[in-house]
N, C-alpha and C positions, 0 to 999 in steps of 0.2 A: 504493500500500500504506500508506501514512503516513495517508492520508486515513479507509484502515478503523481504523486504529488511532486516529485523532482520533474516531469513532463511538461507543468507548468510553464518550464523556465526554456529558455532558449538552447538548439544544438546545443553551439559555440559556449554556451554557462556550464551546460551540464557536462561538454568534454573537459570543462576547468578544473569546476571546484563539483562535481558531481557525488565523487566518490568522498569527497570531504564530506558535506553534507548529508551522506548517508551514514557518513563514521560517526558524526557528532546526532543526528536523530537515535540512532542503536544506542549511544554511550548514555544518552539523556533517557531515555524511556527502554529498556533494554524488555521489559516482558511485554510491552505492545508491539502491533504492527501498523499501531495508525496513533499518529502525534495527539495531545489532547484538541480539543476548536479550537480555540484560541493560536494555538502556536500552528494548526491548520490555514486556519483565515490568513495568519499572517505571513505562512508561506505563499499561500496563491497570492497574495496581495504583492508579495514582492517577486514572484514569477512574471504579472502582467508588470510589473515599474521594470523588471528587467527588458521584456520585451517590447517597450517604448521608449528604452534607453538605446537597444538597440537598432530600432528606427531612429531615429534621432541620429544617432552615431555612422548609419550609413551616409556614406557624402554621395554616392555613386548617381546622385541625382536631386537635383535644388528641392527644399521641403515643400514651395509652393507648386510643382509637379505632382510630387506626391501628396500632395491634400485634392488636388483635383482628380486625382485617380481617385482617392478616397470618395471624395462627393460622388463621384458617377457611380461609383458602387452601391452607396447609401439610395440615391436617387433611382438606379434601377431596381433595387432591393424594396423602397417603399413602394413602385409602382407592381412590383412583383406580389406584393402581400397579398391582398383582395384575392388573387387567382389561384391559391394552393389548392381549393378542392378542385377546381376546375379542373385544370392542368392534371391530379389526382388521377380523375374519374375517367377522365379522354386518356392519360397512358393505360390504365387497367380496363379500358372498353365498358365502364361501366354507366348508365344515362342517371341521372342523379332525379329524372324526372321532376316532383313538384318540391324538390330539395333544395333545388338550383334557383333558390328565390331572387337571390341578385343579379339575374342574368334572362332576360325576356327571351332568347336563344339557349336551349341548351340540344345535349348532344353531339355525336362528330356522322356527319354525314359519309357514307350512308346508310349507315348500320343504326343509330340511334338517332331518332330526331322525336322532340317535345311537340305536345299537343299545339295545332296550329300557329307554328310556330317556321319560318322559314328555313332550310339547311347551312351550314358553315363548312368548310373547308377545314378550317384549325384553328383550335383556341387561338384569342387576343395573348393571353398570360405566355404565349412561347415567347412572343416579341422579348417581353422583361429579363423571361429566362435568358435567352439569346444573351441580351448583355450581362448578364450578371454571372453566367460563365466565361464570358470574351474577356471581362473585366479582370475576373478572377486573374486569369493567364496571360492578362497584359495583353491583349489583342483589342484595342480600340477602333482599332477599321473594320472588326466583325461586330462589333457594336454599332457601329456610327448607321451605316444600311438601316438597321432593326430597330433605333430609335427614329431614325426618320420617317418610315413604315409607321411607327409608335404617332407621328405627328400630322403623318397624314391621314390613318385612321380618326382620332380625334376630331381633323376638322372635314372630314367626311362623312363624319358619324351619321348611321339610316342611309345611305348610298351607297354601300357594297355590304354583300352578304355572306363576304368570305371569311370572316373574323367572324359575323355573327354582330348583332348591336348588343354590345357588350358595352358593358356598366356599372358599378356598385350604385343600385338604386334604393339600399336598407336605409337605417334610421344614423346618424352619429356615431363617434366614436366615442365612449366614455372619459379617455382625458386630452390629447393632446392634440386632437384635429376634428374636422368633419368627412368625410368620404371625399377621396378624389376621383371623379368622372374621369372618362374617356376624351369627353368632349372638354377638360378642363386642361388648356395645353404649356400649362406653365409646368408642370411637373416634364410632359415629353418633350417641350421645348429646353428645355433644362439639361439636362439628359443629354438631348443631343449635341445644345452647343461644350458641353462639357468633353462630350466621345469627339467632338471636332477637334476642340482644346488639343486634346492628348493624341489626336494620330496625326496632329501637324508638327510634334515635338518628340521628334525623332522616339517611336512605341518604345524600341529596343531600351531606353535605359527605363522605363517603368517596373514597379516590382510585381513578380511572378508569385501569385500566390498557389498554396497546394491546393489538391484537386480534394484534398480530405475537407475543405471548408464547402461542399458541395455535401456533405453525409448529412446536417443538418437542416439545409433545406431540403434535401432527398427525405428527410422524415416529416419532414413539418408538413410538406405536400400529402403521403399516404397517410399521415395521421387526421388532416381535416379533410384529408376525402373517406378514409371511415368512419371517421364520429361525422359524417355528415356536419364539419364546421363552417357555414361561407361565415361572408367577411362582416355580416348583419346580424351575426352571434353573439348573445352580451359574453361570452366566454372567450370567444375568438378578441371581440375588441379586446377585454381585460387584458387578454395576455400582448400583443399589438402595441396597447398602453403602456405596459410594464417592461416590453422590450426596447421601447422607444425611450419609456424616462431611462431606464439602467443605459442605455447609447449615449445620451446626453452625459451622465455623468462621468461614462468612464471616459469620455472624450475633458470631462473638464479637470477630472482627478489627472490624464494622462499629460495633462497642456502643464495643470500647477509640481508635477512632479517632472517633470523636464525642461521649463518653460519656451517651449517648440512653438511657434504660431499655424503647423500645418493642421490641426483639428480643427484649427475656427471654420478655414474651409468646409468641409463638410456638412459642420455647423449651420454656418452660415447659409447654403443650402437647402441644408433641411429646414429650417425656420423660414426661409421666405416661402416654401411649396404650403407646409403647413399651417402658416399666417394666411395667404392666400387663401385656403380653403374653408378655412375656419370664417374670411371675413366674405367671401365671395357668398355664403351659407345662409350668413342672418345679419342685423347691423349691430354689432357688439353692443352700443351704447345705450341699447333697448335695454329697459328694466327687468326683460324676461331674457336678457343671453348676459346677464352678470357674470358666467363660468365662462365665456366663450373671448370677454374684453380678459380677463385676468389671464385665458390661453395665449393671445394674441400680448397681451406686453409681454409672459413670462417668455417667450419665443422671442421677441423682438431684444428683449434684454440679455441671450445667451451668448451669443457671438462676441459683441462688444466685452461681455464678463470672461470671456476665455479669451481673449485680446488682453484683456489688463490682468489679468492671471499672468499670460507668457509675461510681459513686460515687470511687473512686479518679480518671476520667479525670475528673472534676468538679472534684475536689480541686486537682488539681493544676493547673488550668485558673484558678481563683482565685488559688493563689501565683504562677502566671505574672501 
């Protein structure tokens, strides 16, 4: 068990000081095989500060490259979420019939098709996937095509029937946005000026991530396509919610323990898609969207606050 929690940590740490760390866990707690919590939390805690030390420490490419690699991950990531049953249901052949509530099209033609309802060709949700495997592997001009697709769909949306009229048309999301349409093209506008960014600035020095950060979304997809979860699920939002605020922070824990300015990017990013949504939705300042003006500043104020996070952890990193 010591040894998963040693996995936290980087290669390059663990060929270091690997086996020391295993000396000094056995010498401290010699009849366990797993640390008490506390000295638990505190390893993983300093596993992810090791692994944003060393991003940070790679020069092999300017940090503002790599924050906008990050954004575009982030950005095809959020547009990806809404489609995991989707996407689910159509790899396992399965028709989600009257399940598939956020989706006036369901089915893959033409083996399943929904009660009067016209045929698609193939889910909208591959578009997202597309990039956010292209991304993973530093492939920004297999991206770039499949968000453009992503923006012309949107402002095409009811005029081809090859996607299907796809849409999250459920109710809100419980904390930190409202649903983003198809037809709403700041998010795939986004997206693509981003994948542009990055395939005009020479792909090759971008980082290569592993094909293992693909096993988690490989489960989150067959998991809400057999709990039958779409994205208008108060279970689906909860969690949605909860993986969103924990992004937010480990981006502002990762800025104030290094102080890097490349997480505001992403940051930054995600807050004006989901500012957007939140105020495109209702007018904050109504006495009935009280939750929705406190989403919209707390969004608006995170960027700037990881901006003076870096420069404060800079500060002070001099008078040390």
């Amino acid at each position: 068990m010591n040894r998963l929690l040693l996995s936290a940590y980087p290669k390059t740490y663990r060929d270091r000081y690997g086996s020391e760390l295993l000396a000094c866990l056995a010498e401290a707690h010699p009849d366990r095989t797993w640390p008490p919590p506390r000295e638990a939390v505190a390893l993983l805690r300093g596993g992810v500060q090791a692994h944003a030390r060393a991003v940070v420490d790679d020069t092999a490419r300017p940090w503002w490259l790599d924050g906008m690699h990050l954004a575009a991950l982030c950005l095809a990531a959020l547009a990806l979420v809404p489609y995991l049953q989707d996407i689910g249901d159509w790899t396992l052949h399965i028709d989600p019939g009257g399940r598939a509530i956020s989706f006036h099209h369901v089915g893959w033609y033409p083996w399943a098709q929904g009660p009067n309802t016209a045929p698609r060709m193939l889910p909208y949700g591959l578009l997202p996937l597309i990039c956010v495997v292209a991304l993973l592997r530093g492939n920004p001009w297999i991206a770039l095509p499949a968000s453009a697709v992503m923006v012309y769909c949107g402002a095409t949306l009811g005029s081809s029937a090859f996607f299907g009229d796809e849409g999250v048309v459920g109710t809100g999301y419980y904390g930190l946005a409202a649903p983003i349409l198809v037809s709403d093209l700041v998010l795939s506008t986004a997206l693509c000026v981003a994948c542009a960014v990055l395939a005009t600035c020479r792909p090759s020095r971008l980082r290569r991530r592993s094909y293992g950060w693909l096993v988690p979304i490989t489960g989150a997809m067959f998991l809400a396509g057999g709990l039958h979860l779409t994205s208008s699920d108060p279970w689906f939002q909860r969690g949605q919610f909860a993986l969103e605020a924990a992004a937010l922070l480990a981006a502002w824990w990762a800025t104030g323990s290094t102080g890097d300015y490349r997480w505001t990017i992403p940051v930054a990013a995600f807050t004006l898609v989901r500012a957007h949504a939140v105020l495109s939705e209702a007018i904050p300042l109504d006495i009935h969207h009280l939750s929705s003006a406190g989403i919209v500043l707390v969004l608006t104020a995170a960027a700037p606050v990881l901006a003076l996070t870096a420069r404060d952890r800079r500060s002070n990193s001099r008078l040390g």
